[in-house]
Kinemage of the C-alpha trace (Angstrom):
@kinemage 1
@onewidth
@group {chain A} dominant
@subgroup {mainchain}
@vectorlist {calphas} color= white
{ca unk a 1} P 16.647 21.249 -40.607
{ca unk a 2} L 16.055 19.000 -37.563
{ca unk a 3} L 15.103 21.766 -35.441
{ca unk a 4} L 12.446 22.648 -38.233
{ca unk a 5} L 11.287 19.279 -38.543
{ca unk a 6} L 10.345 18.797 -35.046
{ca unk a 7} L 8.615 22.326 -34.674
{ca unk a 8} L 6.185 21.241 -37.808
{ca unk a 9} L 5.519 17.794 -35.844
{ca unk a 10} L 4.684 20.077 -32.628
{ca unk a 11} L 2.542 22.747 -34.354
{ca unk a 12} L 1.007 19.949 -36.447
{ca unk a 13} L -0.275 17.783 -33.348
{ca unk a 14} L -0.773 20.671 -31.360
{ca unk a 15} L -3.511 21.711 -33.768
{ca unk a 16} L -5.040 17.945 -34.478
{ca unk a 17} L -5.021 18.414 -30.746
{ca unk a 18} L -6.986 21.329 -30.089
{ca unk a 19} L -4.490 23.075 -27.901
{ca unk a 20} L -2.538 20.622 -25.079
{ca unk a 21} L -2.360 21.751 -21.735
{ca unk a 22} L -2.634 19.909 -17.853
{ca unk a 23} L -6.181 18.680 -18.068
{ca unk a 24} L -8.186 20.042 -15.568
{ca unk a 25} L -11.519 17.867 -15.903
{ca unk a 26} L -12.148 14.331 -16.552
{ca unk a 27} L -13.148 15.555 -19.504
{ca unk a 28} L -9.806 16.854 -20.541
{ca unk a 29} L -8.533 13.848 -19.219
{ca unk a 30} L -10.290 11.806 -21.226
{ca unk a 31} L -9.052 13.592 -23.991
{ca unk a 32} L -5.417 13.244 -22.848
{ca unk a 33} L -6.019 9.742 -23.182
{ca unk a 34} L -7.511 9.671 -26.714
{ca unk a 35} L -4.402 11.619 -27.933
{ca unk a 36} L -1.961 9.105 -26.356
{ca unk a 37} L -3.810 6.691 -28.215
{ca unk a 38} L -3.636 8.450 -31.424
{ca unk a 39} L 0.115 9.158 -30.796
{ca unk a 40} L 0.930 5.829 -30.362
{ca unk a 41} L -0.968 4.265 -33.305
{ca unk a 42} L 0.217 6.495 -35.822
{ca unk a 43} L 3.527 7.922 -35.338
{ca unk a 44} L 6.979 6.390 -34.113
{ca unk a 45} L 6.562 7.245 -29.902
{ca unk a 46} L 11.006 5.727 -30.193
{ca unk a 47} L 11.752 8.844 -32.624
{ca unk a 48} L 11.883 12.467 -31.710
{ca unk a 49} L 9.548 14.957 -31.666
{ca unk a 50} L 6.722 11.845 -30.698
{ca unk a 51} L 8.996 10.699 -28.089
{ca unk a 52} L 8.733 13.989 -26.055
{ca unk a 53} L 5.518 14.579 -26.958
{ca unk a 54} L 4.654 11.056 -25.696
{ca unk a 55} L 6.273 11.651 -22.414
{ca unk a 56} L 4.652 14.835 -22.234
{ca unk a 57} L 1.063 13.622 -22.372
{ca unk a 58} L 2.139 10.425 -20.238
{ca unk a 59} L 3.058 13.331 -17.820
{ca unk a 60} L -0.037 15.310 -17.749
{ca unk a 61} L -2.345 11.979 -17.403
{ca unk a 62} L -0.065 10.684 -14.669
{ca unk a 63} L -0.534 14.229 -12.670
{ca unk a 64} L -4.064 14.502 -13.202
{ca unk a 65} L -4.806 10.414 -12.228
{ca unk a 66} L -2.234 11.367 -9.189
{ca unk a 67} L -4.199 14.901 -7.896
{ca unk a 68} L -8.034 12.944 -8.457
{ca unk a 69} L -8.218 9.345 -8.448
{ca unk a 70} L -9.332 8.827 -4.571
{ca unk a 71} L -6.998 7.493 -2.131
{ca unk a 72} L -6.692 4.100 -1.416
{ca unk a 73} L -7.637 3.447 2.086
{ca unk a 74} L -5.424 1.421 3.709
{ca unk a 75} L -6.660 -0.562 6.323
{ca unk a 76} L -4.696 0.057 9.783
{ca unk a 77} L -2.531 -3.210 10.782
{ca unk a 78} L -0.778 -2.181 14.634
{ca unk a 79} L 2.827 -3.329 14.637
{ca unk a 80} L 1.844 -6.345 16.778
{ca unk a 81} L -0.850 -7.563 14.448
{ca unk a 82} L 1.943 -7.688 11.822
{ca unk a 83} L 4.054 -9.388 13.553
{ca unk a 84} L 1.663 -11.678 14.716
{ca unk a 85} L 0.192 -12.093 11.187
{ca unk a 86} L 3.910 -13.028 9.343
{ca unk a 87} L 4.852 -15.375 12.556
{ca unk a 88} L 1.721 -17.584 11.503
{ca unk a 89} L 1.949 -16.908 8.142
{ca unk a 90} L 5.626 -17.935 8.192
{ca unk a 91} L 4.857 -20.911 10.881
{ca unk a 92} L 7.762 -19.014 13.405
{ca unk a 93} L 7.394 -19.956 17.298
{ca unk a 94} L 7.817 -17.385 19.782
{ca unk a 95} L 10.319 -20.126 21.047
{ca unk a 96} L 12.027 -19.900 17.629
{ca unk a 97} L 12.223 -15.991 17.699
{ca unk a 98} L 13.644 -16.522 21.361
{ca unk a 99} L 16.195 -19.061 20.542
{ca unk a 100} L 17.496 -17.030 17.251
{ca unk a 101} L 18.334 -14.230 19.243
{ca unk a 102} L 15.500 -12.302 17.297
{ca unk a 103} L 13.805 -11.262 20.728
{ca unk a 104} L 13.245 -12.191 24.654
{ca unk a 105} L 10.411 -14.719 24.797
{ca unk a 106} L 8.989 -12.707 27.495
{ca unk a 107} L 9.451 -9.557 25.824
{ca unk a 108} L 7.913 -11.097 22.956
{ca unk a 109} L 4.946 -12.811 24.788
{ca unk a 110} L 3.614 -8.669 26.366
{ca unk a 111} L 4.067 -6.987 22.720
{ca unk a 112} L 1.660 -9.795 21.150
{ca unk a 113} L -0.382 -9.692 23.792
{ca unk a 114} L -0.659 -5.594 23.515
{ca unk a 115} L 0.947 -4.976 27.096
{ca unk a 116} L 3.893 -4.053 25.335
{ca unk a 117} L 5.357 -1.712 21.847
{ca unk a 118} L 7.929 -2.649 19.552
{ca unk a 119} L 10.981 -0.239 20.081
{ca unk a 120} L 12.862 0.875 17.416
{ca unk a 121} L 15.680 -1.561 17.635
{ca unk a 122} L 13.579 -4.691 18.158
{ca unk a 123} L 11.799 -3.594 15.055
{ca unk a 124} L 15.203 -2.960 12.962
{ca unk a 125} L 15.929 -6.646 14.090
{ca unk a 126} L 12.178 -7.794 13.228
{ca unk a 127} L 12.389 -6.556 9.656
{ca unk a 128} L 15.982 -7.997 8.852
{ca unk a 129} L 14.855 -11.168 10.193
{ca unk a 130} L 11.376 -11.375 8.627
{ca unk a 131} L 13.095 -9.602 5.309
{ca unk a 132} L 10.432 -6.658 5.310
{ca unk a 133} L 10.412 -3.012 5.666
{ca unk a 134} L 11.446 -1.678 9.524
{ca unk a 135} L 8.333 0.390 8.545
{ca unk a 136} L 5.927 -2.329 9.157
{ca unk a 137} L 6.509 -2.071 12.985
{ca unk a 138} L 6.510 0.977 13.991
């Protein structure tokens, strides 16, 4: 009976629909959209069959906005601009980095100045101490 019920809620938004499938336009899109909307304001999205059927179409606009909405450009930050950037942000001294064990001062002074890159251990110790991702300086 439950099975039964649930194929008639398919087949009955599947035709209201038109047909589902990926959307492959704006367009279709668009229309993946409009059904969410009508999903959501007139049947119970908590229940089965509209569950699935919600998290299908949520699934299909999420690829679609994923494979088509531009990329965001991020802008390029070096390693030494971002730690230069949370030091003032953060009001930390090169003296304070020093004394905290963080980093040599001297070491310190060449990598902000650009003479010098952030290894891979000195940025480990950058992001626990700044509480950021290790990513951010390398």
């Amino acid at each position: 009976m439950k099975n039964e019920r649930v194929i008639a809620a398919w087949a009955e938004f599947h035709m209201h629909a038109g047909g589902l499938g990926r959307p492959e336009t704006e367009e279709d899109y668009e229309r993946i959209l409009g059904l969410l909307g009508d999903l959501t304001e007139n049947y119970d999205c908590d229940q089965e069959p509209y569950s699935s059927l919600f998290d299908l179409l949520t699934n299909y606009a999420h690829t679609w906005e994923h494979d088509n909405e531009p990329e965001l450009k991020q802008p390029t930050v070096s390693p030494r601009e971002m730690l230069s950037f949370l030091m003032e942000e953060r009001e930390i001294s090169q003296y304070q980095l020093a004394q905290e064990g963080v980093v040599n001062q001297g070491n310190l002074s060449n990598i902000l100045a650009g003479r010098r890159t952030i290894s891979k251990e000195l940025a480990k110790k950058l992001a626990a101490y700044f509480d950021v991702s290790v990513e951010l300086f390398i």
